[in-house]
C-alpha positions as CSV (number, residue, x, y, z in Angstrom):
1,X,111.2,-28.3,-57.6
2,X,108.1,-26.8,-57.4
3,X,106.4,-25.8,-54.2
4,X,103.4,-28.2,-53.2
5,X,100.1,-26.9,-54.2
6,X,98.2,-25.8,-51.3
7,X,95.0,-27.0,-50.4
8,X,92.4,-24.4,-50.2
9,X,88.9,-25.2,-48.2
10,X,86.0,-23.7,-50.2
11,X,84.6,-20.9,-48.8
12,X,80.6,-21.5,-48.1
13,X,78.6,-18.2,-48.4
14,X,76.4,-17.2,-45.8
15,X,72.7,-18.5,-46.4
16,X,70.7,-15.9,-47.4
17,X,68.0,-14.8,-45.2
18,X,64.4,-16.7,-46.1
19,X,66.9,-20.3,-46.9
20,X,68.3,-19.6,-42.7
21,X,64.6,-18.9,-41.6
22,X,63.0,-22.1,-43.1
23,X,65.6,-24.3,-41.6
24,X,64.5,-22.2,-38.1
25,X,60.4,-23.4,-38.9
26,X,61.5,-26.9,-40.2
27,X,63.7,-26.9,-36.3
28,X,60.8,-25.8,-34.6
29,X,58.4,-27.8,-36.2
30,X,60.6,-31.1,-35.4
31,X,60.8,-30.1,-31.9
32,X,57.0,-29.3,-32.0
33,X,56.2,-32.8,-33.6
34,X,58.9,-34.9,-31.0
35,X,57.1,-33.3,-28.4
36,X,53.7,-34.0,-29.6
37,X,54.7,-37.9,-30.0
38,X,56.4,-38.2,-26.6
39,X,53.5,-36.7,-25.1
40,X,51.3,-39.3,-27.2
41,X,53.4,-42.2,-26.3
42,X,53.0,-41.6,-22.8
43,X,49.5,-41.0,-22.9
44,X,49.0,-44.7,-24.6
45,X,51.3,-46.3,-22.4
46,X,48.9,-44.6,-19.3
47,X,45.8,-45.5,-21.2
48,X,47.2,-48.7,-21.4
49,X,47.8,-49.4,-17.6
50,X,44.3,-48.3,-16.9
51,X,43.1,-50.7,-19.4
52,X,44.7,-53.2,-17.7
53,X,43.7,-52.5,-14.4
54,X,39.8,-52.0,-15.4
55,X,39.1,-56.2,-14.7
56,X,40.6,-54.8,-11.0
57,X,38.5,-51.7,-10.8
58,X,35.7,-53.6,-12.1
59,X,36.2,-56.5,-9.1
60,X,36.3,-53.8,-6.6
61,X,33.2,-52.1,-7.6
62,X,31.6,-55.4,-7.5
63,X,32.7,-56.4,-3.9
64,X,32.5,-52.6,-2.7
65,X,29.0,-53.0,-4.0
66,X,28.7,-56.4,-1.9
67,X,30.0,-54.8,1.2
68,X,27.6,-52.2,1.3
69,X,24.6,-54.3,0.6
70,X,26.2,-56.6,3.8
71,X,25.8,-54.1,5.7
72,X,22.5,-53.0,4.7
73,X,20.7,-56.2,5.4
74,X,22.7,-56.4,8.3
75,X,20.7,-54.0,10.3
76,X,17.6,-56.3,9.7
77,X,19.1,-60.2,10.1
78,X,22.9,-59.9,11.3
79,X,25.7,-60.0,9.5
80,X,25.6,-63.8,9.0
81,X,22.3,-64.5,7.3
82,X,23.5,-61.2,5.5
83,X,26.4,-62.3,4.3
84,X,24.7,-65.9,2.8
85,X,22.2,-63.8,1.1
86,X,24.5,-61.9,-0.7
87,X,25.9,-64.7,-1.6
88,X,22.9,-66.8,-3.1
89,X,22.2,-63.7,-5.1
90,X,26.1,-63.5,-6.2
91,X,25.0,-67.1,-7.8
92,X,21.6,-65.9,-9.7
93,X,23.4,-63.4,-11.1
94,X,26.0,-65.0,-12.6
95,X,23.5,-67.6,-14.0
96,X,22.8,-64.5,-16.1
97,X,26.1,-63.7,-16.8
98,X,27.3,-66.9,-17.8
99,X,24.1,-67.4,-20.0
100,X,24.8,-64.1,-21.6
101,X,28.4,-65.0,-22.6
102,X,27.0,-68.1,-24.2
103,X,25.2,-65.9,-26.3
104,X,27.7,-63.7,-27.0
105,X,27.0,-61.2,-25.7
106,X,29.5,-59.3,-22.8
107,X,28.0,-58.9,-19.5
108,X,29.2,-57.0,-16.4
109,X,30.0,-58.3,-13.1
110,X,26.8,-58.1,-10.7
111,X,26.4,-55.3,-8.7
112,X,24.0,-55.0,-5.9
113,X,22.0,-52.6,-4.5
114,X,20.9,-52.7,-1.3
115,X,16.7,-53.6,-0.5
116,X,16.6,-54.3,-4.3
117,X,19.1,-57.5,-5.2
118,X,21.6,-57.0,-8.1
119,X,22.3,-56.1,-11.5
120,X,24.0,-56.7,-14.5
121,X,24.4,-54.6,-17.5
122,X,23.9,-56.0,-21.0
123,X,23.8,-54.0,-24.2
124,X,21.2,-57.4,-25.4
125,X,19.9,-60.1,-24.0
126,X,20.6,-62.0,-27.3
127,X,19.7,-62.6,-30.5
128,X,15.8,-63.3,-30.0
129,X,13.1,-64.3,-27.6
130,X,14.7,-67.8,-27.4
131,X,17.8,-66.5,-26.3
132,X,16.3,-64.0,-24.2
133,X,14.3,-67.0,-22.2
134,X,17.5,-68.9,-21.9
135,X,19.5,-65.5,-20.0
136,X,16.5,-65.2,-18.2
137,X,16.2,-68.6,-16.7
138,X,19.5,-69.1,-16.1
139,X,19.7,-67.1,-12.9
140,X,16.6,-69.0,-11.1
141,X,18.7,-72.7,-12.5
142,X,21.7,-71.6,-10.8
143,X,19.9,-69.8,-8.0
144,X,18.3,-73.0,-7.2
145,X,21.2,-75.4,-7.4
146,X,23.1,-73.0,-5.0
147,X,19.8,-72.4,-2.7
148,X,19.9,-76.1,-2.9
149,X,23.1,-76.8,-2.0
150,X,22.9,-74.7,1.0
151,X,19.4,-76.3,2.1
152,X,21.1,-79.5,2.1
153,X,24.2,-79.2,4.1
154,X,21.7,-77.1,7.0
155,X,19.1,-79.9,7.0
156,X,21.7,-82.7,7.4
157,X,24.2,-80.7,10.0
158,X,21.0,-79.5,11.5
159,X,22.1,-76.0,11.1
160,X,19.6,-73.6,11.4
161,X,21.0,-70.2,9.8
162,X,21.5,-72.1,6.5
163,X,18.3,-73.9,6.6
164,X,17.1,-70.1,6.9
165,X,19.3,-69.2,3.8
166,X,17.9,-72.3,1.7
167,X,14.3,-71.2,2.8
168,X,15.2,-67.7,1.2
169,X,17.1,-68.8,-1.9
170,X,14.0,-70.9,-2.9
171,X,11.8,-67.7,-2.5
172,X,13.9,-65.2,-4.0
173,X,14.3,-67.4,-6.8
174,X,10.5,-68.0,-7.5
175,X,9.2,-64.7,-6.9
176,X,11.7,-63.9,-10.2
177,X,9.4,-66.4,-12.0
178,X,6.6,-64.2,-11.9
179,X,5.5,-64.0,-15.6
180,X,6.4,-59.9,-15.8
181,X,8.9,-57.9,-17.2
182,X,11.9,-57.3,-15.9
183,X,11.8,-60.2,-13.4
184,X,13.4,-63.6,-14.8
185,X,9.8,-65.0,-15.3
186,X,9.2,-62.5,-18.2
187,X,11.9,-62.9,-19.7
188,X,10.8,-66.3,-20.3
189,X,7.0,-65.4,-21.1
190,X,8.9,-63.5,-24.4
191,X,9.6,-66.8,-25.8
192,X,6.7,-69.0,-24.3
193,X,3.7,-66.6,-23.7
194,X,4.1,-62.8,-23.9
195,X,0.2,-62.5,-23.2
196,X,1.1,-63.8,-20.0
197,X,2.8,-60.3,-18.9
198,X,-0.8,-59.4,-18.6
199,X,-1.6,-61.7,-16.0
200,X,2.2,-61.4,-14.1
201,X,1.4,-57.6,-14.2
202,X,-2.2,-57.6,-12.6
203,X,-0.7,-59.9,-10.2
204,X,2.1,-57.7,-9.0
205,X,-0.4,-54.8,-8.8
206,X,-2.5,-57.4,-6.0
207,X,0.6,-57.9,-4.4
208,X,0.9,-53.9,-3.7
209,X,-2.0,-53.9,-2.2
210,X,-2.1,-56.5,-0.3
211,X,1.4,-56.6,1.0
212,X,2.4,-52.9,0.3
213,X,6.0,-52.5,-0.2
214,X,8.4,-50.2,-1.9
215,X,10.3,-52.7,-3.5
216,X,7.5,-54.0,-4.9
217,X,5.7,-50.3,-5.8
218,X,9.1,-49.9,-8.1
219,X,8.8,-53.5,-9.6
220,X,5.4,-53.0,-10.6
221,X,6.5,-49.9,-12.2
222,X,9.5,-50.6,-14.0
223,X,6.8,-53.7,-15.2
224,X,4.3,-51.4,-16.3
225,X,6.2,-49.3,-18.2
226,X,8.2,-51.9,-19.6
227,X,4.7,-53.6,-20.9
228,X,3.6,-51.3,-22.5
229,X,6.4,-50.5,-24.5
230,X,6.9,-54.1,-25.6
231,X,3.2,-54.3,-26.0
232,X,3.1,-51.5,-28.5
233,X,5.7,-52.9,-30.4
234,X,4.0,-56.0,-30.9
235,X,1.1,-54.2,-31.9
236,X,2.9,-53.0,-34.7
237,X,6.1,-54.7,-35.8
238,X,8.5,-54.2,-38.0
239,X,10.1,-57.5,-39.7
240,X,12.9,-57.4,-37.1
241,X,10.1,-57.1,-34.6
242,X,8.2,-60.2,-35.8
243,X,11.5,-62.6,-36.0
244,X,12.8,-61.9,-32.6
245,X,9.4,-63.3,-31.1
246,X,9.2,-65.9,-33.9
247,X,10.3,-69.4,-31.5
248,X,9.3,-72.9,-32.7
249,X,6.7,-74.6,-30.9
250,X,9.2,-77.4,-29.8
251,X,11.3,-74.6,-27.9
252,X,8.2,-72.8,-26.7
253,X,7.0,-76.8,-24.9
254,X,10.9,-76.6,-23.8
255,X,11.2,-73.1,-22.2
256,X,7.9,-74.5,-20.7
257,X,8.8,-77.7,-19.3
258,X,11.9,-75.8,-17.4
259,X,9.9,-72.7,-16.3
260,X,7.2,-74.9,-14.8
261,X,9.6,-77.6,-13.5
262,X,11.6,-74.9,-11.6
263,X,8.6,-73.7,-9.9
264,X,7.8,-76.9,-8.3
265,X,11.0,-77.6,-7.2
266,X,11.1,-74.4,-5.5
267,X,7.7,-74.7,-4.2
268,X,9.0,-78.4,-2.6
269,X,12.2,-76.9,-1.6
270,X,10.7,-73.8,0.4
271,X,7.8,-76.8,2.0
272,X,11.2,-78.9,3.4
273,X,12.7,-75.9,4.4
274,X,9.9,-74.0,6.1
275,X,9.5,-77.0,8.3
276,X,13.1,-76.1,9.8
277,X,13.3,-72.6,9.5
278,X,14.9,-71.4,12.9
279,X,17.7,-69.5,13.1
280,X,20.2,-71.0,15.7
């Protein structure tokens, strides 16, 4: 009988030195790389939760903004009438924004500034002067129906603080209709009348010196400077120029018809409410 064959394990040679070293670099680099993606993958999945919570941050701002304007107006009419005012400018300006996002185009949440109203930011105001008159008149329609609204329920509960606040609505709301640049009432001159900024201009300058006011002073410059910009513009356009202020005569009688029908309901609302205007 012959003796079983024994089994013999190949012996592996030792890997010779540059083989041993680029399995050391190929190592490293795979620890190098893991690293790199972990670190990436928890940097998306923070990106992400800020992303998320930016609608949040954005609210805040917006109602930290709010606050402070409160506050501000406070020290002239009480936190009350403060409060409504706020309020009735937190409508305008979402007649803006709402307008704006029927265009298309995305629109911050208002944020106000104290002495000077609100703002919203907008990379456009739309596609041409049509659209720009639409986003412009928005905020006065709204205004009004909220100004309205108010008006109503203090003249039938006899309630003289909101009587006050409809009184205020109306006029914030017309004094935007002032045919000049950046006020609401410009924005509708772009589509109805631009040589009407002329007139909306001269008239803010009057205003300055008859009722001298800083507000006002920075109005008439932002309006100014914002005139003669566009004005130059016009004098020479290019083709993209001449098709944004290109509007057909029917939507020119229609931006029109609204522009001078909101003015006269304002003009009758601020009569009705002037009558009443005590603050209990």
């Amino acid at each position: 009988m012959e003796p079983p064959s024994a089994v013999i394990p190949p012996v592996r040679e030792p890997a010779a030195p540059a083989e041993a070293f680029g399995r050391r670099k190929r190592s490293w680099l795979r620890e190098k790389l893991g690293a790199i993606v972990a670190a990436a993958v928890a940097l998306i999945a923070k990106l992400k939760a800020v992303l998320l919570f930016l609608p949040k941050i954005k609210i805040l701002v917006t109602a930290a903004s709010a606050l402070v304007s409160v506050g501000a107006y406070s020290l002239l009419w009480g936190w009350q009438f403060a409060a409504g005012f706020v309020v009735l400018l937190f409508v305008h300006e979402m007649g803006h924004v709402i307008a704006l996002r029927r265009e298309g185009v995305k629109a911050s949440a208002p944020m106000f500034v104290p002495f000077l109203g609100a703002v919203i930011m907008a990379r456009t105001l739309g596609d041409d002067a049509l659209a720009e008159a639409r986003v412009g008149l928005a905020g006065p329609i709204l205004g009004t129906i909220g100004s309205a609204a108010v008006a109503i329920v203090g003249l039938v509960t006899h309630t003289g603080l909101l009587e006050a606040l409809g009184y205020i609505g109306f006029f914030l709301n017309l004094f935007n209709l002032l045919p000049v640049v950046p006020l609401d009432g410009g924005r509708a001159m772009a589509a109805m009348a631009p040589w009407m900024w002329f007139l909306g201009f001269g008239a803010m300058v009057v205003l300055d010196f008859v009722s001298p006011n800083p507000v006002l002073l920075i109005i008439t410059l932002v309006a100014g400077f914002e005139l003669y910009r566009r004005w130059e513009r016009r004098r020479n356009p290019t083709a993209a120029q001449s098709a944004y202020y290109t509007v057909s005569p029917r939507n020119r009688m229609i931006v029109g018809a609204v522009y001078v029908g909101l003015i006269i309901l304002l003009a009758v609302g601020m009569h009705f409410t002037y009558l009443h205007r005590t603050i209990s």
